[in-house]
C-alpha positions in Angstrom: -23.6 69.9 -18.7 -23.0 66.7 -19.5 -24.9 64.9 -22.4 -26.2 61.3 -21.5 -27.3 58.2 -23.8 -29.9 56.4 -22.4 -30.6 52.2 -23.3 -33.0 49.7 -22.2 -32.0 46.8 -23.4 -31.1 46.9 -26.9 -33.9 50.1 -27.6 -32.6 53.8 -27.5 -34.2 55.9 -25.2 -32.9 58.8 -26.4 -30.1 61.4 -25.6 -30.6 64.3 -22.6 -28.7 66.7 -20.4 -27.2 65.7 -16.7 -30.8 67.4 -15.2 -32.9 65.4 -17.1 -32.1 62.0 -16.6 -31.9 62.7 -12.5 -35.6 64.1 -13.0 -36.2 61.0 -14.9 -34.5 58.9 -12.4 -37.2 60.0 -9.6 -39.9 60.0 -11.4 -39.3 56.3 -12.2 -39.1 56.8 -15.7 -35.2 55.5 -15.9 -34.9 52.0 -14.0 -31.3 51.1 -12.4 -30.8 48.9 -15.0 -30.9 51.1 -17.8 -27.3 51.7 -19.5 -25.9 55.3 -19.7 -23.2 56.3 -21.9 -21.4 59.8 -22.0 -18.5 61.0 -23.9 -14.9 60.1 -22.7 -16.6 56.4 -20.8 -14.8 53.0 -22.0 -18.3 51.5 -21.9 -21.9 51.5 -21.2 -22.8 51.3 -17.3 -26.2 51.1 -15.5 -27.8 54.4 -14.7 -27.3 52.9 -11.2 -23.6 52.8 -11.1 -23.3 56.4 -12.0 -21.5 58.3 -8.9 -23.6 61.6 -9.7 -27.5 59.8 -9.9 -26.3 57.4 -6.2 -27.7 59.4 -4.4 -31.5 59.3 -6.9 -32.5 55.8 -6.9 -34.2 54.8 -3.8 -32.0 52.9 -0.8 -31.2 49.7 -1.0 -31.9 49.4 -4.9 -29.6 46.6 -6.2 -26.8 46.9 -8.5 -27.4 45.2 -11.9 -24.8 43.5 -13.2 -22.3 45.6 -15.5 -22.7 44.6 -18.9 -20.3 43.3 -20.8 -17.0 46.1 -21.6 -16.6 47.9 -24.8 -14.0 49.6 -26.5 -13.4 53.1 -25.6 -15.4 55.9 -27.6 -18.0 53.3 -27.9 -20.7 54.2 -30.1 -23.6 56.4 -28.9 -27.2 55.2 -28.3 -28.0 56.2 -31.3 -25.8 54.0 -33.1 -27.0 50.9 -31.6 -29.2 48.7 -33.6 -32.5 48.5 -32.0 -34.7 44.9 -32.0 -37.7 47.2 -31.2 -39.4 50.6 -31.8 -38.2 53.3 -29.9 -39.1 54.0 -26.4 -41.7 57.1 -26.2 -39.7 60.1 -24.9 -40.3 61.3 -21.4 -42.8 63.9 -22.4 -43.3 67.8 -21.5 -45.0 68.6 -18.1 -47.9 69.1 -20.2 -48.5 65.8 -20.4 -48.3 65.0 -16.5 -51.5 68.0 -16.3 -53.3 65.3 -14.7 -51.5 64.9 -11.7 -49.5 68.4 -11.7 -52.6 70.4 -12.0 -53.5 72.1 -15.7 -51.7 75.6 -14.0 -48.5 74.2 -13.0 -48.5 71.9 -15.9 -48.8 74.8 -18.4 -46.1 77.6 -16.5 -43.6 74.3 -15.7 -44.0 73.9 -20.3 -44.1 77.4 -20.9 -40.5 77.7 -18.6 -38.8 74.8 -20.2 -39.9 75.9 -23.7 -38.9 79.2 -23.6 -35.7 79.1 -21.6 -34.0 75.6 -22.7 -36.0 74.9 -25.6 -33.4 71.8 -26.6 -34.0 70.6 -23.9 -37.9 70.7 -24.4 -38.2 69.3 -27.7 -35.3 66.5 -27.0 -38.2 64.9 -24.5 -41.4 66.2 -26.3 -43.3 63.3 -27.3 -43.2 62.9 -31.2 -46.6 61.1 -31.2 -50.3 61.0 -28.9 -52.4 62.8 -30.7 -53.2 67.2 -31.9 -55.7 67.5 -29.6 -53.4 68.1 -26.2 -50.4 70.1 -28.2 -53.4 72.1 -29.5 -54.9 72.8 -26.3 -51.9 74.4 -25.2 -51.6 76.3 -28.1 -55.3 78.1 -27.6 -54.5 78.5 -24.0 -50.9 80.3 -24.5 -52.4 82.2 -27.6 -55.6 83.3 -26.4 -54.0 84.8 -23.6 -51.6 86.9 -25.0 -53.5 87.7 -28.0 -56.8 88.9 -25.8 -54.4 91.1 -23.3 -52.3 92.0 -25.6 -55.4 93.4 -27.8 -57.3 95.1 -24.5 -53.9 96.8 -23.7 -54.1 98.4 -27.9 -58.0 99.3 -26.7 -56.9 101.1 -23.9 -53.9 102.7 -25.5 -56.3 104.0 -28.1 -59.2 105.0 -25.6 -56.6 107.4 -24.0 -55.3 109.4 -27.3 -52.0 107.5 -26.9 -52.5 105.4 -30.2 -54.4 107.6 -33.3 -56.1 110.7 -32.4 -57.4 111.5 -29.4 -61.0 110.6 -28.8 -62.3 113.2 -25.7 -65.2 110.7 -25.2 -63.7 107.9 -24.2 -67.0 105.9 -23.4 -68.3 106.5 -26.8 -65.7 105.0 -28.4 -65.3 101.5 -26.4 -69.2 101.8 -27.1 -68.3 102.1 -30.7 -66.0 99.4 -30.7 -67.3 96.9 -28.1 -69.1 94.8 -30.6 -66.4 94.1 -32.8 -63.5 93.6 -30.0 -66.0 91.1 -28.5 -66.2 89.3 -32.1 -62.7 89.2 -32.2 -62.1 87.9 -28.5 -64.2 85.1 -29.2 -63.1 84.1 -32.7 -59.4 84.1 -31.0 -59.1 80.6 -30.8 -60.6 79.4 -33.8 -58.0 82.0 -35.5 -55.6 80.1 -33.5 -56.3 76.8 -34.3 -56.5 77.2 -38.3 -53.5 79.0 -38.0 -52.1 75.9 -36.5 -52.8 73.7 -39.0 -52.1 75.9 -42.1 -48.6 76.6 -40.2 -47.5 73.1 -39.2 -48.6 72.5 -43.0 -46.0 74.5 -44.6 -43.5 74.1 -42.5 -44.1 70.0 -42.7 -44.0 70.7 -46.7 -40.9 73.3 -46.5 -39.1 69.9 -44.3 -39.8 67.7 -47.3 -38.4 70.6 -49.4 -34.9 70.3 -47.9 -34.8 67.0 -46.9 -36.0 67.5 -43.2 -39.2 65.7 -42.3 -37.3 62.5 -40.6 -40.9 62.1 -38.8 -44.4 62.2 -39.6 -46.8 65.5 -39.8 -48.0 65.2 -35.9 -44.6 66.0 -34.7 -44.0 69.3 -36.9 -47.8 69.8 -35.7 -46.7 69.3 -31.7 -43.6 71.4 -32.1 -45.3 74.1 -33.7 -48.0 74.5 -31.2 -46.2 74.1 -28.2 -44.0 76.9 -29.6 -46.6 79.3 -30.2 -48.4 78.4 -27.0 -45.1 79.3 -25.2 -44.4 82.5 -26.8 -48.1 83.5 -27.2 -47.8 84.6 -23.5 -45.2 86.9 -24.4 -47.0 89.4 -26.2 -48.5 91.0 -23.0 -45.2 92.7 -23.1 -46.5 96.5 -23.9 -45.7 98.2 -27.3 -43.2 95.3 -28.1 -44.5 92.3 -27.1 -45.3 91.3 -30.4 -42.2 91.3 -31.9 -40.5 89.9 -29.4 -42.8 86.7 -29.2 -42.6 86.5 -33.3 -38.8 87.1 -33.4 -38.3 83.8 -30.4 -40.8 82.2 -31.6 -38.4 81.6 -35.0 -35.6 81.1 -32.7 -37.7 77.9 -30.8 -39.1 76.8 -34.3 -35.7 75.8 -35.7 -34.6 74.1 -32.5 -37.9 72.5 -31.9 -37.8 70.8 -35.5 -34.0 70.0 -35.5 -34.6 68.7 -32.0 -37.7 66.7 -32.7 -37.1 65.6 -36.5 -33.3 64.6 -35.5 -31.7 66.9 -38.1 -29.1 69.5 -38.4 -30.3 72.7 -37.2 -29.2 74.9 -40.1 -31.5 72.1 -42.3 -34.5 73.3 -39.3 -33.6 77.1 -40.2 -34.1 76.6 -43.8 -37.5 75.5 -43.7 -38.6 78.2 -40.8 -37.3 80.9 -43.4 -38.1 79.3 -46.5 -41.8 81.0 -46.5 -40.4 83.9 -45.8 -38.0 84.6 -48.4 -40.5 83.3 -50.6 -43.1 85.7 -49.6 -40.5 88.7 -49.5 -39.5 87.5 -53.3 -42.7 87.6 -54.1 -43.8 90.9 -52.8 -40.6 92.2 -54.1 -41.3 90.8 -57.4 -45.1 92.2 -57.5 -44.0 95.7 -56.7 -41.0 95.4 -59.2 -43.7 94.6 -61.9 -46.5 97.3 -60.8 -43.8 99.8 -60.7 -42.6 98.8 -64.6 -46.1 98.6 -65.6 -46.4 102.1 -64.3 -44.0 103.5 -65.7 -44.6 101.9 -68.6 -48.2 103.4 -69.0 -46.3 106.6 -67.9 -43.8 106.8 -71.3 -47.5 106.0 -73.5 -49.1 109.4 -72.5 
């Protein structure tokens, strides 16, 4: 699918796929007079004069003038020097919760997220605030971490995870307290997790040259991430893994989308914390085990 450049004037809009821009187009967001560029045009057009969006403005809309031609190859949005700050992005559905309904709003983010996650964070908003981004990220998170833990509970009540406990009551009575503690504390867990990840990822971007844009935008890309994935540890016996493994996956899209950068630049600040916790674990135990055997050789 095609990848269109989006103008207003002399501000960039932004870059998105074919779909995108149509959705845009309906939604009112793009305006007829709006220049589109794709690869292999001579020069810019209005959004209007595109064959494949005719049929998406409303009838009767007029045709702007064509501006004036350009060599072929022209440069992309991007390149275009802007007189004014950047147009906010379209947004997620997230953002429309208002008139979508908080339901829709969240499975319509959750879909685009986790199935064309380039898409996602080429039209998340890089700026309104933590507290919405963050709200999704309790929602997604509480919900597969609390069925996620339940299905563990039962797992265990049944003998199917440790040893088999014949009174089954008396040990969700022995346990109730504490899985209630952690059920409630869930989202507070969530939310410092939040900050203390967008924090070292945001420092790891700095590291390697990354962080194009401010903290709020690693902070939105990491919680709409984890709010996405989050759901997709209700997936018995291997949910986990499978929503930490794609949730690394979305991460270095997200920021390379989001931050503008190149992706591998995005994958070496998701990994960086991990290497360096591996080399440091491997480094601990490689010191215990020569102080070991070092007190080993003195007796």
């Amino acid at each position: 699918m095609a990848t269109i450049h989006v103008n207003r004037g002399a501000t960039s809009l932004g870059a998105f796929p074919e779909e995108q821009v149509r959705e845009s187009i309906r939604a009112g967001r793009f305006l007829p007079s709006d220049l589109g560029w794709k690869e292999g045009m001579a020069s810019w057009q209005p959004l209007s004069q595109f064959a494949e969006f005719a049929a998406d403005f409303p009838a009767g809309t007029p045709a702007p003038p064509a501006p004036p031609p350009q060599a072929a190859g022209a440069a992309p949005a991007s390149a275009v020097v802007a007189t004014t700050p950047a147009a906010p992005r379209s947004g997620l559905p997230w953002d429309e919760r208002q008139s979508k309904g908080l339901v829709s709003a969240f499975i319509e983010t959750l879909q685009i997220v986790l199935t064309r996650p380039a898409e996602a964070f080429t039209a998340m908003r890089r700026e309104g605030g933590l507290a919405e981004p963050l709200l999704y990220a309790v929602i997604g998170g509480s919900i597969g971490g609390i069925v996620s833990f339940l299905f563990s509970l039962g797992l265990q009540s049944i003998g199917f995870l440790g040893s088999r406990n014949h009174n089954a009551f008396a040990m969700m009575a022995g346990i109730g307290a504490g899985s209630i503690a952690i059920i409630i504390l869930l989202p507070l867990f969530i939310v410092i997790g939040m900050f203390i990840a967008s924090a070292v990822i945001h420092v790891c971007l700095m590291i390697v040259g990354g962080a194009k844009q401010s903290f709020e935008t690693t902070f939105r890309v990491v919680a709409f991430t984890h709010g996405s994935t989050g759901p997709l540890q209700m997936i018995p016996v291997c949910g986990g893994m499978i929503a930490a493994v794609w949730a690394l996956v979305v991460y270095c899209i997200g920021l390379a989308r989001a931050h503008e950068i190149e992706t591998g630049r995005a994958v070496m600040a998701v990994l960086l914390p991990l290497v360096v916790c591996c080399g440091g674990g491997i480094l601990i135990a490689i010191m215990f085990g020569a102080l070991g055997a070092w007190s080993g050789s003195q007796h």
